[in-house]
KOLSE-506706 format. One record per atom (N, C-alpha, C): z, y, x. Coordinates in steps of 0.2 Angstrom, whole numbers, plus 5000, padded with zeros to 4 digits. Each point is the difference from the previous one (the first is absolute). Layout:
% residues N
ZYX ...
//
This chain:
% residues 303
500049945004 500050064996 500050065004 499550044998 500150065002 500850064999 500450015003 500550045000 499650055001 499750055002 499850054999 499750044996 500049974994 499750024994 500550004995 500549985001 500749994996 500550095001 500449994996 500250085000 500749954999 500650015005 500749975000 500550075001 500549984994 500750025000 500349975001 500550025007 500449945003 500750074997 500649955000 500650044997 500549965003 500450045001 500849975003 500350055006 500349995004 500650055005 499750005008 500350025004 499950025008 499549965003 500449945003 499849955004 499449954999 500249994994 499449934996 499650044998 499850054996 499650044996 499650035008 500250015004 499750035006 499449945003 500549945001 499449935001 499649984996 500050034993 499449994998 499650054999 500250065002 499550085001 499749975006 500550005005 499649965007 499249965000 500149944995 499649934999 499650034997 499850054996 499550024996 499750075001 500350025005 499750095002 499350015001 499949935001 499150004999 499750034995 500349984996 499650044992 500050074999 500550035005 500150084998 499950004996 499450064994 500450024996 500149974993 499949915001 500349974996 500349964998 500550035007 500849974997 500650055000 500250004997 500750054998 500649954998 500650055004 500649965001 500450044994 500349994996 500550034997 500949975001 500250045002 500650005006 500850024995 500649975001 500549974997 500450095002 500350034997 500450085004 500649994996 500349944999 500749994999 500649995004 499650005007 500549965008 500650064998 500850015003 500450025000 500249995006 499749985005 500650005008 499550045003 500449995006 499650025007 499850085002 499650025002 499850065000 499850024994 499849994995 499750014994 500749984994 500549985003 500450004995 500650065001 499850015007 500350065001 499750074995 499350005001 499850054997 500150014993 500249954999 500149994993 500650024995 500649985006 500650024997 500150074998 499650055002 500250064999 499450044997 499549964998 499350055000 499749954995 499650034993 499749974996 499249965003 500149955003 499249985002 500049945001 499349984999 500049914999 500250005009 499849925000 500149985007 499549995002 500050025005 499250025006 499949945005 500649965002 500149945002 499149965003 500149974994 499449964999 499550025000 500050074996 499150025002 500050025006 500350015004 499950035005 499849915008 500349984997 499849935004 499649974996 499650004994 499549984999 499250045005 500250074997 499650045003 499749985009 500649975003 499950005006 499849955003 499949944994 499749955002 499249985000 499750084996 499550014997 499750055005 500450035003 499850075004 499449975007 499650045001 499549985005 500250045005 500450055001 500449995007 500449985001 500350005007 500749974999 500450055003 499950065002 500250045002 500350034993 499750004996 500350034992 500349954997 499849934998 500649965001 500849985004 499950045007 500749995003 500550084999 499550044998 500350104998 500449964994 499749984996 500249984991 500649955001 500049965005 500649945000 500650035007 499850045002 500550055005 500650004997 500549955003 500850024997 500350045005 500650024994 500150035010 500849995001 500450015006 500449995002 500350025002 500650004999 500650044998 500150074996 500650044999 499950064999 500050004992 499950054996 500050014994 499749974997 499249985002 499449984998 500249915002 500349995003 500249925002 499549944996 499749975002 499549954994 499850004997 499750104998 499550014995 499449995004 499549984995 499249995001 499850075000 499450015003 499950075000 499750024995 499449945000 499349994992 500750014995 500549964999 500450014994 500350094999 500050055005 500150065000 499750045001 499349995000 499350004999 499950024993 499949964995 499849974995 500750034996 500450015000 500750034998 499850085000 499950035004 499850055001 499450034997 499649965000 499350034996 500450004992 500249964998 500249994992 500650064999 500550025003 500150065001 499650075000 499449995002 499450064999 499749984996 500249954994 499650004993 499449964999 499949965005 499549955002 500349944994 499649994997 500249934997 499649965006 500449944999 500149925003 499349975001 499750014994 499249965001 499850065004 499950065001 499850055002 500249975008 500750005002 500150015005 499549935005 500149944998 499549945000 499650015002 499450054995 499250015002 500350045006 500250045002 500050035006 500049985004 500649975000 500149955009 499549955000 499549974994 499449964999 499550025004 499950074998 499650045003 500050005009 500750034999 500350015009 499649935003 500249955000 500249945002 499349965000 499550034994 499449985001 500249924998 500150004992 500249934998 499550014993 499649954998 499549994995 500549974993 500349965003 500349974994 500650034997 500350014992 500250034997 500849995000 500650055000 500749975001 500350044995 500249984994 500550044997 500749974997 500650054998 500649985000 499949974991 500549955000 499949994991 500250034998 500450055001 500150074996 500150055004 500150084999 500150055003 500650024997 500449984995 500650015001 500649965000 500750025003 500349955004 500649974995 499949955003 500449954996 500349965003 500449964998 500349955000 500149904997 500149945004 500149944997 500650014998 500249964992 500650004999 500049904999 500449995002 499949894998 500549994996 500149964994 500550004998 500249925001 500650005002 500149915003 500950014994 500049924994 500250004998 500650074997 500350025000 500550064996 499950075005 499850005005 499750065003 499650025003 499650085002 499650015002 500050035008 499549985002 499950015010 499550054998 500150055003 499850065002 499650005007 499450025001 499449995007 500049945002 499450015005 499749935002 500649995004 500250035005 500349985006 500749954997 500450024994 500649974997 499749954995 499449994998 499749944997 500049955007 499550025004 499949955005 500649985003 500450004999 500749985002 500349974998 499849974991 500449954996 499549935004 500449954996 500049955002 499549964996 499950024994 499849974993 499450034997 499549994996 499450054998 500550034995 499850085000 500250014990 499649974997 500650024993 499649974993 499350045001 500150095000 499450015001 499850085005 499750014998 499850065006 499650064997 500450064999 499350074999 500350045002 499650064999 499850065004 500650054995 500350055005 500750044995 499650054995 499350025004 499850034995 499150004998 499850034995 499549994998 499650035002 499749985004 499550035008 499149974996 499550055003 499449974999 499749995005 499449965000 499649985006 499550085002 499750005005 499350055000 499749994999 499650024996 499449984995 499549975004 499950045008 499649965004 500049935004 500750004998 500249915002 500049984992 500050024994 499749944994 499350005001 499750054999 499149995003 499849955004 500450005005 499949945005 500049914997 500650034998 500249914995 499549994997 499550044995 499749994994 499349995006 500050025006 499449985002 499849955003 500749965003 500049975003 499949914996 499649975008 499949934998 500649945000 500350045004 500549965003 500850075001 500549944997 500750055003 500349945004 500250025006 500549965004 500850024997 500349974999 500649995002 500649985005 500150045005 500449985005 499649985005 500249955007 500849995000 500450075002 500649975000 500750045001 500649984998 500550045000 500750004994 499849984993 500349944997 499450024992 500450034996 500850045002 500450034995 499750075002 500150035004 499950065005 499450045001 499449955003 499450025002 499549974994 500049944997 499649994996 500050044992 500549974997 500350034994 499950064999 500250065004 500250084996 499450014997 499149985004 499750074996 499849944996 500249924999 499649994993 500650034993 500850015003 500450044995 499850054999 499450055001 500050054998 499249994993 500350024993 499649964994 499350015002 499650075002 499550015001 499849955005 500049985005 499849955005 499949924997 500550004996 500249954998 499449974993 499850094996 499749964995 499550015004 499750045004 499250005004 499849935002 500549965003 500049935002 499649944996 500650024994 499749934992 499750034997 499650075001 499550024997 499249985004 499950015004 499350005008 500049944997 499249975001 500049955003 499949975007 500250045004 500449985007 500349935000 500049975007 500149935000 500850035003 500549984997 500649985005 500449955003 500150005007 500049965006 500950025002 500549954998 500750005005 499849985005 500150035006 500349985008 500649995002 500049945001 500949985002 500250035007 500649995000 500350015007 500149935004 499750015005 500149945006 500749995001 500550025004 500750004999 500450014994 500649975000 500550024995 500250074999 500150044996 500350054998 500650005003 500350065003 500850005000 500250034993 500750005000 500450024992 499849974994 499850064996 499749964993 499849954998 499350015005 499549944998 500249925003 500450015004 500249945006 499949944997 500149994995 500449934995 499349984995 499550055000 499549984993 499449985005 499849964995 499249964999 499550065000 499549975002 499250054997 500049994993 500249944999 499949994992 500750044995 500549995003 500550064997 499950084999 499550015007 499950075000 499650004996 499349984999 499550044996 500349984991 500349944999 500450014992 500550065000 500250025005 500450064999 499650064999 499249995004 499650084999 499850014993 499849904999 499850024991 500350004995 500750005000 500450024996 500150065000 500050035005 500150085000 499350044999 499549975002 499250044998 499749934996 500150004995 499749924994 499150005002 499850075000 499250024996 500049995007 500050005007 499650005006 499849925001 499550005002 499649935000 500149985007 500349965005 499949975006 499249965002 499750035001 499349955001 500249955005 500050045007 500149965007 500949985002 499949955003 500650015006 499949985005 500250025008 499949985005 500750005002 500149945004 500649995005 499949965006 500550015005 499949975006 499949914997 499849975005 499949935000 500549935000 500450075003 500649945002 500750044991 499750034999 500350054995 500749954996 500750014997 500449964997 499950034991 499449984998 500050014991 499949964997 500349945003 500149964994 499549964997 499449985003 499349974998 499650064995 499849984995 499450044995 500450074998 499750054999 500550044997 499650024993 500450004997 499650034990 500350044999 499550054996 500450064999 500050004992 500550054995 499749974994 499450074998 499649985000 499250064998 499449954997 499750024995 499449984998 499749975007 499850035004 499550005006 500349965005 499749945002 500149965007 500350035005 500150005005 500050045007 500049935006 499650065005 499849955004 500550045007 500049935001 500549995006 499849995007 500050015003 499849995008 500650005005 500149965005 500449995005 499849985006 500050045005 499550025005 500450005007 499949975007 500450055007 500150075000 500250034998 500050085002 500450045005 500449975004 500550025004 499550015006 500450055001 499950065008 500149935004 499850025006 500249955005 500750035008 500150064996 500550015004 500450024996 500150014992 500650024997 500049964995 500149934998 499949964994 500150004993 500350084999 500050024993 499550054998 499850045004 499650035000 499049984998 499750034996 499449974998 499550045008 499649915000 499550045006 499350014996 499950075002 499450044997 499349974997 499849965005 499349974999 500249934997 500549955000 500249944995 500250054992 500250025001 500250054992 499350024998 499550055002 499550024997 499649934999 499849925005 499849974997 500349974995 500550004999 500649964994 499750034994 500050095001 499950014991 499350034999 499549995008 499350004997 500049944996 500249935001 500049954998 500350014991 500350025001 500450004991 499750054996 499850055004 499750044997 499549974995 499449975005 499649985000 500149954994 500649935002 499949954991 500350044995 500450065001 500250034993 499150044997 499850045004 499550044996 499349954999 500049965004 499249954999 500449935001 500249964994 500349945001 499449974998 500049925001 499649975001 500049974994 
//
């Protein structure tokens, strides 16, 4: 199958969501990432604590996995060391600073796209900031950082307030042949932008195909304890109308034999090598794009 003719929305948080920008950057400007601004630690949860603005976190390390310098890539990941500023990213104060001069969020994006000489499209799932609330039996955890610290899934998981997509990432959904899902965190990184309603109903409205990407390693916290098969019953209970077409996981993956989801529509499964050869949870680039050229392929031309 030609991948080149295909228009992919890939979704989810920092690290994962960045290896699959990585793996598909070829398409320029038809693939677009739409990026998780719920994170609450770090440098970006610093900003956070005293100033209204999503988290810059993630876009800012998607962005730079994308970037065709690297010299603009190492300015944007520049932490710094000691002092006031102590383990702020610079991109994150960067990007902080423009929204301060009234720049919206997608706004700020096409910039640094520009700067950075990047074809393919990055937007936050929302431009206004918000928050995960989980609720695990009689009470509620407040941000990712104190979520990812229980031991157990919540019952369930949303956003504290009613935040909308940019119109130019539902555009995207409605255009696209294919949405990615993950990998990453699937409470953290996967979850926030399909909790925000517009993304969610762009989704089970498209006819876009959509593809779960497992994680090669276990989860720490939350997820630690659950199956593949636990996690996608828990995404369909919380988004009933989203249809899973694909799923991909490592080969050696612990889910349990077949997984059925409960949807009208089949889903096809594939279980493939995908591991780095120097990091074994980590997915290596060219195994991953053959994995889901290959799935790609039996979901939209099955045989």
């Amino acid at each position: 199958m030609q991948l080149k003719y295909l228009n992919i929305v890939a979704i989810g948080g920092g690290h994962g969501l960045g290896k699959v920008l990585n793996t598909f950057a070829d398409l320029g400007a038809n693939l677009t990432g739409i990026v998780a601004t719920t994170d609450n630690g770090g440098s970006t949860g610093r900003l956070r604590e005293n100033n209204q603005t999503i988290a810059w976190g993630d876009l800012r390390n998607c962005i730079t996995h994308l970037a065709q310098s690297q010299l603009g890539s190492k300015l944007l990941n520049y932490r710094f060391d000691g002092g006031e500023l102590d383990k702020h990213c610079l991109g994150n104060l960067i990007f902080f600073a423009l929204e301060q001069l009234d720049v919206k969020p997608v706004e700020i994006m096409e910039i640094v796209r520009r700067l950075l000489k990047i074809e393919s499209k990055l937007y936050p799932m929302t431009e206004q900031p918000t928050d995960l609330i989980g609720r695990f039996a009689n009470q509620q955890i407040h941000g990712e950082v104190a979520i990812d610290n229980q031991n157990d899934m919540p019952d369930s998981l949303s956003l504290v307030d009613n935040v909308t997509a940019p119109s130019r990432a539902l555009r995207a959904i409605f255009n696209a042949n294919v949405v990615l899902l993950g990998p990453g965190s699937f409470l953290t990184s996967v979850m926030p932008a399909l909790l925000v309603d517009d993304i969610y109903r762009a989704i089970s409205e498209s006819n876009a195909k959509v593809i779960f990407i497992d994680n090669l390693g276990v989860e720490h916290g939350t997820c630690q304890n659950t199956s593949l098969q636990s996690r996608l019953d828990w995404l369909q209970q919380l988004r009933p109308e989203m249809v899973i077409d694909g799923i991909l996981s490592g080969a050696d993956a612990n889910d349990e034999g077949k997984v059925e989801l409960k949807q009208a529509k089949p889903v096809t499964h594939i279980r493939a090598e995908l591991s780095d050869a120097e990091v074994y949870y980590r997915h290596d680039e060219k195994k991953l794009r053959q994995a889901l050229t290959e799935l790609i392929s039996s979901i939209c031309h099955p045989h």
